[in-house]
N, CA and C atoms as an extended XYZ file, in Angstrom:
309
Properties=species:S:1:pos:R:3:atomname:S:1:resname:S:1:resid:I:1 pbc="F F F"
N        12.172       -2.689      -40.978 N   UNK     1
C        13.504       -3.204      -41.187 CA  UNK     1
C        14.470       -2.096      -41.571 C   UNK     1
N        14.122       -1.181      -42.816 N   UNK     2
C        14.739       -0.176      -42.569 CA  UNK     2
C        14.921        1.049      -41.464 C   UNK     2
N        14.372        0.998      -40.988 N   UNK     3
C        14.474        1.749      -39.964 CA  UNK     3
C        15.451        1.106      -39.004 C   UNK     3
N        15.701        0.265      -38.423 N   UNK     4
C        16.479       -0.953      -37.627 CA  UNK     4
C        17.703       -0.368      -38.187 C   UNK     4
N        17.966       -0.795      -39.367 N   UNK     5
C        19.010       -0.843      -40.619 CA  UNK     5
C        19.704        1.047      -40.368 C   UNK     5
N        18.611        1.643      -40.450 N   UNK     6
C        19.724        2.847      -40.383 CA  UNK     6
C        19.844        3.570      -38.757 C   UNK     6
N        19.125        2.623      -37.946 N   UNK     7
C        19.756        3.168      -36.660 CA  UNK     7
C        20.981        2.580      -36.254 C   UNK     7
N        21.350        1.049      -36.633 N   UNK     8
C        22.550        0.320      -36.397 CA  UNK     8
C        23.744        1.323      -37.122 C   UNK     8
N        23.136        1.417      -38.649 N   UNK     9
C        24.520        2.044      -39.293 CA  UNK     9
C        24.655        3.093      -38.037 C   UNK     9
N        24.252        4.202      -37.705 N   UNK    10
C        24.453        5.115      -37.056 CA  UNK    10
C        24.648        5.120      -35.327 C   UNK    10
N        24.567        3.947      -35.189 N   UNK    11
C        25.299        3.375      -33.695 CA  UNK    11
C        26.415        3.082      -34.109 C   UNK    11
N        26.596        2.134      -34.852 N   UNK    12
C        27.619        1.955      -34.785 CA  UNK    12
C        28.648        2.528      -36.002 C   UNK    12
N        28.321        3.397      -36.763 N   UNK    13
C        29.024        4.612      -37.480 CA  UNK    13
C        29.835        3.951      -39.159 C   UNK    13
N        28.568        3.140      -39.345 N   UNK    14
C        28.834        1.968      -40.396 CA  UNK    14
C        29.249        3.099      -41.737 C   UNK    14
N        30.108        2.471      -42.584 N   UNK    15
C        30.446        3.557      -43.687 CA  UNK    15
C        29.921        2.143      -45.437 C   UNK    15
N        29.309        1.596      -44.795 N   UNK    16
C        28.779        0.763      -46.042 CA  UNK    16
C        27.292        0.441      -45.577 C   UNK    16
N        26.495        0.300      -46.602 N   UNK    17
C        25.389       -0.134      -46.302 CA  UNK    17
C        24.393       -1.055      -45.797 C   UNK    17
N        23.553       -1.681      -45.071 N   UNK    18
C        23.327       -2.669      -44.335 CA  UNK    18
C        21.823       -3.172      -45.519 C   UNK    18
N        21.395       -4.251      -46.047 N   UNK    19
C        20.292       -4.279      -46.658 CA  UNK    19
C        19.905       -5.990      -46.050 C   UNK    19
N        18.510       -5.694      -46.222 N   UNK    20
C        18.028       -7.095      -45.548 CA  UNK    20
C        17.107       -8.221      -46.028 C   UNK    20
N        16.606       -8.791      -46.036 N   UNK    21
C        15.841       -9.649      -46.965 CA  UNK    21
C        14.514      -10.167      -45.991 C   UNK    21
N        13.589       -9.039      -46.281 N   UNK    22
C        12.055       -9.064      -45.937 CA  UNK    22
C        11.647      -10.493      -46.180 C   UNK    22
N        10.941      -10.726      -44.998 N   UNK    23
C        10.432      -12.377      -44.845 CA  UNK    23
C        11.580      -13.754      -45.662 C   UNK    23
N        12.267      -13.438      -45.413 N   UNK    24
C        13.669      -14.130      -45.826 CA  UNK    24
C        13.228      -14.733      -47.287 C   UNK    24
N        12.678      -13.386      -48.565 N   UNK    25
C        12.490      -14.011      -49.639 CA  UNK    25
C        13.824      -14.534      -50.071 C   UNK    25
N        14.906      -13.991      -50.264 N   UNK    26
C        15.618      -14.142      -50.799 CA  UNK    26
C        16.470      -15.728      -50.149 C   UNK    26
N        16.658      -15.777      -48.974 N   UNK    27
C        17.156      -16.785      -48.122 CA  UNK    27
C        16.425      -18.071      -48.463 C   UNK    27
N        15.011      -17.917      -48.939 N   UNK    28
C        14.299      -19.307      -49.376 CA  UNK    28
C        14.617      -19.687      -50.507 C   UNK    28
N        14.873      -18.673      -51.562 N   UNK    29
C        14.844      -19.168      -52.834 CA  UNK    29
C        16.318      -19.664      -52.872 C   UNK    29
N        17.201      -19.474      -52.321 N   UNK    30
C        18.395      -20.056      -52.352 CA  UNK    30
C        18.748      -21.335      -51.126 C   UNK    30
N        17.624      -21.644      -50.913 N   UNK    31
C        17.626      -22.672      -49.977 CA  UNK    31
C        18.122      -22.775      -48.588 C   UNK    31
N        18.287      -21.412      -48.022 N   UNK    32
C        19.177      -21.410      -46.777 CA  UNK    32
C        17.791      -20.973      -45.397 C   UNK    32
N        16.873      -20.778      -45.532 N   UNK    33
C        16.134      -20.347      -44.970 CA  UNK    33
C        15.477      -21.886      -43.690 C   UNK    33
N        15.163      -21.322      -42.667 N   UNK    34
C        15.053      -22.261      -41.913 CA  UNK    34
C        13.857      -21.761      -40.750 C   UNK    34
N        13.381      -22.686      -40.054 N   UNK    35
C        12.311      -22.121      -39.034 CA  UNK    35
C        13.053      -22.247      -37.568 C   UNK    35
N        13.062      -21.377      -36.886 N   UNK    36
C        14.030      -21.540      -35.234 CA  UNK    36
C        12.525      -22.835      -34.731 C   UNK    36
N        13.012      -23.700      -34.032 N   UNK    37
C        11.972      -24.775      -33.427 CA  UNK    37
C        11.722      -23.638      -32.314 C   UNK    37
N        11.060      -24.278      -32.023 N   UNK    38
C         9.706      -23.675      -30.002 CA  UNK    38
C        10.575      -23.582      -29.456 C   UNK    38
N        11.548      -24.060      -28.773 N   UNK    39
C        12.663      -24.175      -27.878 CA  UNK    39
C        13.531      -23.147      -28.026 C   UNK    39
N        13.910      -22.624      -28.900 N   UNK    40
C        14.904      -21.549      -29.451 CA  UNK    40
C        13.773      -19.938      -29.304 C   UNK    40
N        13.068      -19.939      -29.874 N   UNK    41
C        11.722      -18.963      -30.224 CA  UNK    41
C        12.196      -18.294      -28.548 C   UNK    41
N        11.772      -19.341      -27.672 N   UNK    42
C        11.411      -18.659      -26.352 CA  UNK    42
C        12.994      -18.004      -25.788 C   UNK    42
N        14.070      -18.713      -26.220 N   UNK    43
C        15.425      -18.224      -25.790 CA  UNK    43
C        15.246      -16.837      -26.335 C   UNK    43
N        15.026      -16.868      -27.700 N   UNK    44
C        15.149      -15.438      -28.510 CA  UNK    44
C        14.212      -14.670      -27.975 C   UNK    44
N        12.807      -14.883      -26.925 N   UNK    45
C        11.913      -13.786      -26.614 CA  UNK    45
C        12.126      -13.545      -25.228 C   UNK    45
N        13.572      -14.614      -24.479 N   UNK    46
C        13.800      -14.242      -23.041 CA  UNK    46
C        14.737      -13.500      -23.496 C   UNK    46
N        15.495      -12.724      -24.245 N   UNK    47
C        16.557      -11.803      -25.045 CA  UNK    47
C        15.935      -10.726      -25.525 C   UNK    47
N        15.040      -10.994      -25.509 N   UNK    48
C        13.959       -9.711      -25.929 CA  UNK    48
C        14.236       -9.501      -27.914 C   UNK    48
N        14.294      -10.352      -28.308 N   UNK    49
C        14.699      -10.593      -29.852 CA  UNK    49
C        13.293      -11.055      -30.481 C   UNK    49
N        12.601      -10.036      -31.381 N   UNK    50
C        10.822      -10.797      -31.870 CA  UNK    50
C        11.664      -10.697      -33.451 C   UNK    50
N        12.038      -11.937      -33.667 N   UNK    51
C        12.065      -12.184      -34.840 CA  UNK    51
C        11.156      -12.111      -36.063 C   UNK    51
N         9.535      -11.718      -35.367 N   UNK    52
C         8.215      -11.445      -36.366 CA  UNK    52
C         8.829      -10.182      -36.545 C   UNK    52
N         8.719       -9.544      -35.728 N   UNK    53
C         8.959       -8.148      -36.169 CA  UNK    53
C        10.365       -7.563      -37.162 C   UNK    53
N        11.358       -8.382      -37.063 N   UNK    54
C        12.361       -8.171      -37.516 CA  UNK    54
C        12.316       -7.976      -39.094 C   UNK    54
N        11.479       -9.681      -39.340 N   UNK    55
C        10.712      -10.220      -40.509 CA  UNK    55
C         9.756       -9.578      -40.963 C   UNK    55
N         9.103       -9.060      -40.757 N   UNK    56
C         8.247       -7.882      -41.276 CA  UNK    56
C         6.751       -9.057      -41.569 C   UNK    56
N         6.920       -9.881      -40.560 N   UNK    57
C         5.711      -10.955      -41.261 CA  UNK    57
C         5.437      -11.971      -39.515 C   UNK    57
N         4.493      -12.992      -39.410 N   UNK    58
C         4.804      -13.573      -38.302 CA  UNK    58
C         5.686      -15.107      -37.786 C   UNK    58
N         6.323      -15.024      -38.642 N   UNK    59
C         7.492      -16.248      -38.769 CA  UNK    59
C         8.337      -16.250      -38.072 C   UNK    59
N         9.191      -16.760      -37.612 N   UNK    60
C        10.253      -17.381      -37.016 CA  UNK    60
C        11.553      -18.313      -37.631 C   UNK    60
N        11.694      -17.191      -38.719 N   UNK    61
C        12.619      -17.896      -39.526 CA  UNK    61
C        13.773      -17.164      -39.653 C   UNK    61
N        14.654      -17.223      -39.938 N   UNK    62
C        16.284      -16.887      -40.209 CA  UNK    62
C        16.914      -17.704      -41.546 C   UNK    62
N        17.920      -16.805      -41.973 N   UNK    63
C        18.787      -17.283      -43.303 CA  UNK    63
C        19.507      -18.683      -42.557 C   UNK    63
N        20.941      -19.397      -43.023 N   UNK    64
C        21.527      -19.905      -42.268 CA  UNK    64
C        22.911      -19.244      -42.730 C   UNK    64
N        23.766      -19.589      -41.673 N   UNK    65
C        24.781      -18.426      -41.795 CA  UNK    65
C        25.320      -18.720      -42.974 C   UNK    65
N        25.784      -18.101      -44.018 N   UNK    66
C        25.988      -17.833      -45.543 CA  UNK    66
C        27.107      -16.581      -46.374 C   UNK    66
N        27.813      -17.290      -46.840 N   UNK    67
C        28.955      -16.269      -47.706 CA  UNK    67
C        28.693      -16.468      -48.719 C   UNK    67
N        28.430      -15.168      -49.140 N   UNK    68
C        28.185      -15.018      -50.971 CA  UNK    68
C        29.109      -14.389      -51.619 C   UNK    68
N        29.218      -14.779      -52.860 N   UNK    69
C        30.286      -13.389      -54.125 CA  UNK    69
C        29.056      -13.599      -54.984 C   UNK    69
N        28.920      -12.408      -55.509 N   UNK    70
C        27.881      -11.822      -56.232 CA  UNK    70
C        28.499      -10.999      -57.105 C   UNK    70
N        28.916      -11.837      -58.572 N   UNK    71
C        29.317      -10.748      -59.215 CA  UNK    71
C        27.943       -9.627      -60.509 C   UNK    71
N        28.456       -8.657      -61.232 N   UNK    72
C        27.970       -7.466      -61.474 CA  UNK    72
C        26.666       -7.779      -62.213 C   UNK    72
N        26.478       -8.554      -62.455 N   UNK    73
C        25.638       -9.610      -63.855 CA  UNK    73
C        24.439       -9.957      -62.462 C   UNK    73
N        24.990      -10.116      -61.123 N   UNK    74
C        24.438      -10.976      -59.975 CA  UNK    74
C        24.377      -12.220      -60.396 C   UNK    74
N        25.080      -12.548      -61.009 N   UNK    75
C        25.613      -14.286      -60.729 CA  UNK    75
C        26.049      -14.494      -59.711 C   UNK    75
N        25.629      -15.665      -58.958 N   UNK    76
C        26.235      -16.389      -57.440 CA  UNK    76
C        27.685      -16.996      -57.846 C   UNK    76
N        28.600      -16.049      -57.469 N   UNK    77
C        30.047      -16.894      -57.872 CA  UNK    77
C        30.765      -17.946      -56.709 C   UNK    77
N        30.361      -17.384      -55.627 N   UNK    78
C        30.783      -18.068      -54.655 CA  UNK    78
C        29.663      -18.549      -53.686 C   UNK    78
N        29.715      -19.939      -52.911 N   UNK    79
C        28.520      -19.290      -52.112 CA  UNK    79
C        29.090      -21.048      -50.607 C   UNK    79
N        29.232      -20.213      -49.714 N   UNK    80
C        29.357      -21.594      -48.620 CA  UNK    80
C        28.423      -21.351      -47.483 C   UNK    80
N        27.616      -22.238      -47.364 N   UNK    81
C        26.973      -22.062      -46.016 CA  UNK    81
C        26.490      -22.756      -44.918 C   UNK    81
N        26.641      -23.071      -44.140 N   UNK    82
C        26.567      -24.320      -43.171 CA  UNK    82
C        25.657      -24.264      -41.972 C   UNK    82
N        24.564      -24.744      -41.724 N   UNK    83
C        23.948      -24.422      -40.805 CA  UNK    83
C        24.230      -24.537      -39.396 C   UNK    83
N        25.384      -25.113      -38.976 N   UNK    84
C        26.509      -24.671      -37.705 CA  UNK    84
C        26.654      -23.074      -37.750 C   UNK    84
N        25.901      -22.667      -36.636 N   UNK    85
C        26.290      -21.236      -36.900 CA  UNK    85
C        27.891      -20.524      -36.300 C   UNK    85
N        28.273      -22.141      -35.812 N   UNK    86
C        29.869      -21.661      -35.600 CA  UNK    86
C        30.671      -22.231      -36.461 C   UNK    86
N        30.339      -22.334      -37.453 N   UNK    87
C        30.957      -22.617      -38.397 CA  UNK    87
C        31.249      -21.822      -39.750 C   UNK    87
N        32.627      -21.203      -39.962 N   UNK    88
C        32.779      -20.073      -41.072 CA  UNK    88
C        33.706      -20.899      -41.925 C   UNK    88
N        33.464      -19.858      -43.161 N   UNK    89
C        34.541      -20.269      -44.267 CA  UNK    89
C        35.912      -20.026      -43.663 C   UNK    89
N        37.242      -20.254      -44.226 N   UNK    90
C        38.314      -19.365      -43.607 CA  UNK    90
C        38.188      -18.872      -44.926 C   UNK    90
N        38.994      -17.413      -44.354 N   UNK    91
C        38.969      -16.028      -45.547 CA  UNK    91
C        39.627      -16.469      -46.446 C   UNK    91
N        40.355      -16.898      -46.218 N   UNK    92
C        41.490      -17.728      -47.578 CA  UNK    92
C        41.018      -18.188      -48.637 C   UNK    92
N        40.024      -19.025      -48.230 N   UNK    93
C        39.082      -19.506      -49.542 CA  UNK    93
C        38.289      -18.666      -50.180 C   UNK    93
N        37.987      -17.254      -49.766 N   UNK    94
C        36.918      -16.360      -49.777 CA  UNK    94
C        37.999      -15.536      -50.775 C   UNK    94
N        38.939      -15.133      -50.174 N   UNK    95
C        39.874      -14.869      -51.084 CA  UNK    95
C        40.380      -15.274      -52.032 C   UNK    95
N        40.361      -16.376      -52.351 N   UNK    96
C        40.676      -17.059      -53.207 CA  UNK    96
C        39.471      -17.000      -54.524 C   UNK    96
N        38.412      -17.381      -54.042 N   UNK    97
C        36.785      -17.732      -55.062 CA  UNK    97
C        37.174      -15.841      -55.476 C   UNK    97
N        37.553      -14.486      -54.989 N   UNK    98
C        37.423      -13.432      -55.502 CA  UNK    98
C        38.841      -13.349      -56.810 C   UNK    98
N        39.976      -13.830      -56.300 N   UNK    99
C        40.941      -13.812      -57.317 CA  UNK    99
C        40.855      -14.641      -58.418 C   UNK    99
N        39.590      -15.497      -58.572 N   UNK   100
C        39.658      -16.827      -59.733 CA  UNK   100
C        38.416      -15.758      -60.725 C   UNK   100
N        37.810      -14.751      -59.805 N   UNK   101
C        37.026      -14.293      -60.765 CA  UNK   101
C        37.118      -13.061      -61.447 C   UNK   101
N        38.487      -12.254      -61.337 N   UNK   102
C        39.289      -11.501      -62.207 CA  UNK   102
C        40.433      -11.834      -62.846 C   UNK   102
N        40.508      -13.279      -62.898 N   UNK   103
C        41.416      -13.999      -63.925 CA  UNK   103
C        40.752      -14.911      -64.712 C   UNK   103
C-alpha cells in the first residue's frame, strides 16, 4: 500500500500526503466499511482493479465514501457519509462544521 501511495504522490506531483487504512481497520470500526457483492468484484477485475491486493489481505471490501474533521485530540468533529457513491457533502457544510470548531 505504501508503495502504491508514494508512486501516485509522484505521478501525480502530490504536495500532501496520501495514508491508507490496511484491511479497512479503521473504515470498520467507524462503521463505513462494506463488502463489493460478486457482481461488482468481476467489474473491478475486468478494470484490472484487485482490491485483495490493494487491501493488503483477501477481501473485497472498501470504506463508503466519507468526510471527516478530525480535530488535534483526534476527536471525530465532523463526519457525513453516504453509501451513494455519487453522493457528496456540499463544501459549505464542510466549511461550516470547520468554522464552528474555532469558535
Amino acid at each position: 500500500m505504501e508503495e502504491y501511495n508514494d508512486t501516485i504522490t509522484k505521478q501525480k506531483k502530490l504536495t500532501f500526503t496520501i495514508v491508507s487504512d490496511a484491511h479497512n481497520t479503521i473504515a470498520e470500526r467507524l462503521g463505513i466499511k462494506f463488502t463489493l457483492p460478486e457482481e461488482l468484484q468481476k467489474v473491478y477485475d475486468d478494470f484490472k482493479i484487485n482490491l485483495p491486493t490493494y487491501n493488503g489481505d483477501d477481501s473485497w471490501t472498501l470504506p463508503m465514501p466519507t468526510r471527516l474533521i478530525v480535530d488535534r485530540s483526534l476527536t471525530i468533529r465532523y463526519i457525513q457519509t453516504d453509501p451513494d457513491y455519487t453522493v457528496r457533502p456540499e463544501p459549505q457544510h464542510t466549511l461550516e462544521a470547520l468554522k464552528d470548531m474555532v469558535t
